[in-house]
N, C-alpha and C positions, 0 to 999 in steps of 0.2 A: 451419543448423538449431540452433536454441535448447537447450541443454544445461540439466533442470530435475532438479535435485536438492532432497531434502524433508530437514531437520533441526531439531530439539528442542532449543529454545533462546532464547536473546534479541535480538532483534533490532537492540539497541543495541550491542550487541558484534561485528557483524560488519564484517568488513571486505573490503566491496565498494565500486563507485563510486557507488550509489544506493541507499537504503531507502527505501522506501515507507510513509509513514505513514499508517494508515488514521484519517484525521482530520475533525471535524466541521465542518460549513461553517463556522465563526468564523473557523476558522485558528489560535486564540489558546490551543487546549491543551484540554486534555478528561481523561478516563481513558484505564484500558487501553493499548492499544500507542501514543497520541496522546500522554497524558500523561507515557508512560517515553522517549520522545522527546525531549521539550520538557523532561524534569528534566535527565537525561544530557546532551541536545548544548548544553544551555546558553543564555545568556540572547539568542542571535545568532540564534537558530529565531525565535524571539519576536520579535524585532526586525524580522527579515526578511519573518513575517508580516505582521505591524503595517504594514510597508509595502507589504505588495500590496494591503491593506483599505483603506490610502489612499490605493487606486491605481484599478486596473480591477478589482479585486474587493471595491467598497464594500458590497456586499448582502453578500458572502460568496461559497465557492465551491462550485457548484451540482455537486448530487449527481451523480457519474459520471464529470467533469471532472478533470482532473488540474494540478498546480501545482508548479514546484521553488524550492528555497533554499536557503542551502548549510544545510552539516548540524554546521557548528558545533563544540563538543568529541568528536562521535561520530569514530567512526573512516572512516566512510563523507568522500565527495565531496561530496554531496548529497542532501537529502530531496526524494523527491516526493510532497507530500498529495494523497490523494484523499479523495472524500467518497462512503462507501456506503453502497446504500439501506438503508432499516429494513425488516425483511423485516415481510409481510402477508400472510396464509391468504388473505384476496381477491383478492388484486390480485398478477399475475405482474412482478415487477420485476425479474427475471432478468437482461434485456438492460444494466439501470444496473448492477448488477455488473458482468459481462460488460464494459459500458465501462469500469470502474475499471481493472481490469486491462491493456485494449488502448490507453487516454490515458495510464497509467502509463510503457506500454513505447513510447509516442508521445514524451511526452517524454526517457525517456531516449537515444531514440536523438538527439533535438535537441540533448542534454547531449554526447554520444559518450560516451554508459556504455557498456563489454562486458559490468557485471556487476550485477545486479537482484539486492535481498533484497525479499519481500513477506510480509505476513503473512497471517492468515488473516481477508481482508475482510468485514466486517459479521456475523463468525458469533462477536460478544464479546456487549455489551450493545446491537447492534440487531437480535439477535435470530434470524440467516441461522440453518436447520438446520447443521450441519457437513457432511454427507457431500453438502449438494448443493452449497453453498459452496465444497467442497473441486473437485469435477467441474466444474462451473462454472469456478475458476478457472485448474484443468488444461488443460481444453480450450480454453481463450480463448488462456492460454499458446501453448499449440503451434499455435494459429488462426495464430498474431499473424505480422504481417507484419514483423522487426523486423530490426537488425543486431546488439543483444544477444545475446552470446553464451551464459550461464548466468544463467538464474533459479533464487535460490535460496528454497524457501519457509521461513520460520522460522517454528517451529510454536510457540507457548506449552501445555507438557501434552502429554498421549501420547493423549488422544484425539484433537487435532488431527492430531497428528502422523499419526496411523493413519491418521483417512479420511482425509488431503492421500496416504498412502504405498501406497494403497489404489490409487492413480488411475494407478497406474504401467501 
């Protein structure tokens, strides 16, 4: 059973075998937790992007889907990007979250990570509310079918932090 602990913090600073970068289809860097990524782990994220764009991910990497590389000056083993939806009052896109999460902890167990940092997916600038963001990705968590041993979530702010510590 997956041991998930929530902490108020940056998520380039931990040090686990995986973070998760919640990153836009380019691959090539963005804002937010994409951006502090790609400045910290240095010009080797970018690189390694650059080569899956000129691989099997020439469109880019389609929302929900999950992707690793190493993670370069970070302290981590490895990035894994995923791509979360933009949230919309219409349209329930719950389940592509929902996937960020469960192709995250897909690939890490392909990696042999025991240990996942994630952040708080698509609830920056595409918009997710937080406290459903937050249940969402709790519950996907402890769905998940994985051999990871501890998910850790790294919260930016104490409101995230609350609704992610909310979900306990």
């Amino acid at each position: 059973m997956v041991q998930i602990t929530f902490i108020q913090g940056d998520i380039t600073e931990q040090h686990v075998d995986a973070i998760v970068n919640a990153a836009n289809s380019s691959l090539l860097g963005g804002g937010g937790v994409d951006g502090a990524i790609h400045r910290k782990g240095g010009p080797e994220i970018l690189a390694a992007c650059r080569d899956l764009r000129a691989g099997h991910y020439g469109s880019g990497l389609p929302t929900g889907q999950a992707v690793a590389t190493t993670a370069g000056r970070l302290p981590a083993r490895w990035v894994i990007h995923t791509v979360g939806p933009v949230w919309q009052a219409q349209e329930d896109r719950s389940a592509l979250l929902a996937s960020c999460y469960r192709e995250s902890l897909r690939v890490a167990d392909e990696l042999g990570a025991s240990s996942v940092a994630f952040p708080a997916i698509s609830t920056g600038v595409y918009g997710w509310p937080m406290d459903d963001g937050a249940r969402i990705a709790v519950q996907t968590v402890r769905a998940a079918d994985t051999a990871v041993g501890e998910v850790r979530f790294v919260l930016f702010g104490s409101d995230a932090y609350e609704a992610f510590a909310a979900q306990q």
